[in-house]
C-alpha positions in Angstrom: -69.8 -10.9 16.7 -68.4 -12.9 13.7 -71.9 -15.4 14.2 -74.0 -12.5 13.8 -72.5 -11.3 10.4 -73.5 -14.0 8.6 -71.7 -17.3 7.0 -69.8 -15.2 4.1 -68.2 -12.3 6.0 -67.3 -15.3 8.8 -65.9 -17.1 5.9 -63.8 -14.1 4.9 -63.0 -13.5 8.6 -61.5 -16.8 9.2 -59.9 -17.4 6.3 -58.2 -14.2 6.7 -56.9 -15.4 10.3 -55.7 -18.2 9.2 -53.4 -17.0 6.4 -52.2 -14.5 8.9 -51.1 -17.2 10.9 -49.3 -19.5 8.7 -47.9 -15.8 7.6 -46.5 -15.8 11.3 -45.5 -19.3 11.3 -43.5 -19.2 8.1 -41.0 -16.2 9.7 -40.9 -18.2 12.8 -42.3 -15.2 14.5 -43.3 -15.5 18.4 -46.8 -14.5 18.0 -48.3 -13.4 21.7 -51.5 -12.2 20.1 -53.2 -12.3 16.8 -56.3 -10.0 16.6 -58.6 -8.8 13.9 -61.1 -5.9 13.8 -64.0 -6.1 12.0 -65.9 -2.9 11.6 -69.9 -2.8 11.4 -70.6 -1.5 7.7 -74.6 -2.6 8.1 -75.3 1.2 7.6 -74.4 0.5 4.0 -75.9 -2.5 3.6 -72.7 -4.5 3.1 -73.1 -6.5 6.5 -69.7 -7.3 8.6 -66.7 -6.0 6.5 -63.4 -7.3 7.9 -61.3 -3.8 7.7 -57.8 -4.5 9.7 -55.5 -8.0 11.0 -53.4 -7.1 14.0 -49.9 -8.8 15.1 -48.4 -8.6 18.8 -45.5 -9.8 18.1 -44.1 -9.4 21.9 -40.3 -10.3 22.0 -39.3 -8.6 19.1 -41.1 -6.0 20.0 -43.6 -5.6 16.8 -46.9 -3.9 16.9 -49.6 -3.4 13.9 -51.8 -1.5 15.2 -55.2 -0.1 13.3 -56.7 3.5 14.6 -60.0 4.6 13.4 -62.4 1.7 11.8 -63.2 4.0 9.5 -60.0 4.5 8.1 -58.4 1.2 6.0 -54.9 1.4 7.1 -52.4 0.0 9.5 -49.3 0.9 11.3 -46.2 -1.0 11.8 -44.5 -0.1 15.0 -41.1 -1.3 16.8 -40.6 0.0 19.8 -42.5 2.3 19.5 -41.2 3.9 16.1 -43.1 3.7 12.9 -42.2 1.7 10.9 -44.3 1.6 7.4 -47.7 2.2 7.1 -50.1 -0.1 4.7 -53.1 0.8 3.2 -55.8 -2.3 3.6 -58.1 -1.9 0.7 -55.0 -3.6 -1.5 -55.0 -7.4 -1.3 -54.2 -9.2 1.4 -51.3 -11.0 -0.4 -49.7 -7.2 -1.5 -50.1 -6.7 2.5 -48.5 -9.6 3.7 -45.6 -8.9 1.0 -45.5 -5.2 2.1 -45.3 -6.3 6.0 -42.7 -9.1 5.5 -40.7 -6.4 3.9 -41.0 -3.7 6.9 -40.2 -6.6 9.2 -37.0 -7.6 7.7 -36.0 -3.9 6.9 -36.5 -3.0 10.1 -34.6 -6.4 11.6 -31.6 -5.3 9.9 -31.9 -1.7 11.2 
């Protein structure tokens, strides 16, 4: 999928994996599962846009979940409450900030 998007939206896709991860890694998270949906934009002439970054996080019990490609947003869930909900077409740094902050809220909770 990412191959056929071309080298820059790959780029962007990767790139955006791996600060996810080292995200993770920092909070000493036990990540089960890192996903990313990218969403087909081609109707628009924008190629492959990457639209969402998911975390299992399976023993605390963590979900982000994305509905809808069409929609640039994402769900924070712990056990099966709702946590905070983000909208994605802020930076990814404002994200990550915004996520570390429902995590720990909801830790202390």
């Amino acid at each position: 999928m990412l191959a056929a998007a071309g080298p820059l939206a790959t780029f962007k896709a990767v790139r955006y994996i791996l600060k996810a991860e080292r995200f993770a890694h920092s909070l000493e998270l036990p990540v089960a599962k890192l996903v990313f949906l990218a969403v087909d934009e081609s109707r628009r002439g924008e190629g492959l846009g990457v639209k969402a970054l998911g975390y299992f996080l399976a023993e605390e019990n963590f979900v982000l979940e994305t509905h809808d490609g069409s929609k640039a947003a994402y769900y924070l869930r712990h056990g099966g409450r709702l946590v905070a909900e983000y909208d994605l077409t802020k930076s990814l740094k404002h994200s990550i900030i915004a996520f570390e902050k429902s995590l720990l809220s909801a830790e202390e909770k």
